[in-house]
C-alpha positions in Angstrom: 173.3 72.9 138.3 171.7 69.6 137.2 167.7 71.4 138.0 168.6 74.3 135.9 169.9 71.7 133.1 166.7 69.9 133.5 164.5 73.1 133.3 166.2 74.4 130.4 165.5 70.7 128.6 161.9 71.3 129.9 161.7 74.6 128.0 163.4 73.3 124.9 160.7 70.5 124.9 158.0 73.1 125.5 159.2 75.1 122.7 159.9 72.7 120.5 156.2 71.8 120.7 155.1 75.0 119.9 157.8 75.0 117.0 156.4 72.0 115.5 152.5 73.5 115.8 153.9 76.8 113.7 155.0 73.9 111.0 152.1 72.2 110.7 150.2 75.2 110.6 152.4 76.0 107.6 151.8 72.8 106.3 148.7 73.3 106.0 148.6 76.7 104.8 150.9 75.4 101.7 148.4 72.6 101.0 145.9 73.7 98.0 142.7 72.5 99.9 143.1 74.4 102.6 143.9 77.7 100.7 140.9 77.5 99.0 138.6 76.9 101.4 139.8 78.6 104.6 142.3 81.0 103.3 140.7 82.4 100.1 136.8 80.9 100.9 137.0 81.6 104.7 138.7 84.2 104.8 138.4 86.4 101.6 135.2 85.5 99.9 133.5 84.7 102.9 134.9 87.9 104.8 133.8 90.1 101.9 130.2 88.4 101.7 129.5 89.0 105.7 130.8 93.0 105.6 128.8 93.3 102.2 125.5 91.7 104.2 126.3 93.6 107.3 125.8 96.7 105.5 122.9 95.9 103.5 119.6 97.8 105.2 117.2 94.8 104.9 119.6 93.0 107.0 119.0 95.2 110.1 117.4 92.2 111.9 119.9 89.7 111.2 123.0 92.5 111.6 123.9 91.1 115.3 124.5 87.7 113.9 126.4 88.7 110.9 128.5 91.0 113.4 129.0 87.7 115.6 130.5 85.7 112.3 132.7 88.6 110.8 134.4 88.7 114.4 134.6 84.5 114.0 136.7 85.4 110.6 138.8 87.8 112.6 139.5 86.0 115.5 140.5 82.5 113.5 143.1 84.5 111.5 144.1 86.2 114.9 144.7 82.4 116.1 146.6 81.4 113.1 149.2 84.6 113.9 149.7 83.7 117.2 150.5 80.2 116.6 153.2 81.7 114.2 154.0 84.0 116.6 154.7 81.8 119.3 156.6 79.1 117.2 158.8 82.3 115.7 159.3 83.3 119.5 160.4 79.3 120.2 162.7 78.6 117.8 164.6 81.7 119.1 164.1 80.7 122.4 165.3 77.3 121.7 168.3 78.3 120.2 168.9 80.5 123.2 168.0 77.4 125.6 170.7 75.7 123.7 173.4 77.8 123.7 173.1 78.4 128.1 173.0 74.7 128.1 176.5 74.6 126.6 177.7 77.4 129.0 176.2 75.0 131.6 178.0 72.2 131.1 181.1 74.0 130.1 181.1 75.3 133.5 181.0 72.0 135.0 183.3 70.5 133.0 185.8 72.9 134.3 184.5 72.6 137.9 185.5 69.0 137.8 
């Protein structure tokens, strides 16, 4: 019992972790800097000026490299979801974790 109550703290740690990355993400989304220059300038303006270029004709030659930074825009937003994704998937999993280590230990309390 005492090496599945010290893996289950392991994952609680672990998720906790990944919990407290999804925060500061969040923190940083909420501050006014960063909205305006990743989530509206990055993301929006940015986003809107690459598509517009990419379908410009005199642009043909320089249309692999303007492909290259519209998938850049796509993949950081695709990184920003998954660190929400995984800190949503954590803090379920650490309430789970939680709740077997009770079971645990109330098991061994009335074992003893």
């Amino acid at each position: 019992m005492n090496d599945d109550i010290e893996q289950i703290e392991l994952s609680i740690k672990e998720a906790e972790a990944k919990v407290e990355r999804r925060d500061q993400l969040a923190k940083l989304h909420g501050n006014k800097a960063f909205r305006e220059l990743i989530v509206d300038g990055y993301f929006k303006d940015n986003a809107v000026r690459l598509v517009s270029a990419y379908g410009d004709p005199n642009a043909a030659p320089f249309q692999a490299e303007l492909l290259k930074d519209i998938e850049a825009v796509g993949r950081l937003q695709q990184y920003f979801r998954t660190i929400y994704q995984q800190g949503d998937a954590a803090a379920r999993a650490i309430i789970e974790a939680r709740e077997e280590l009770e079971d645990i230990r109330a098991e061994d309390e009335e074992l003893a």
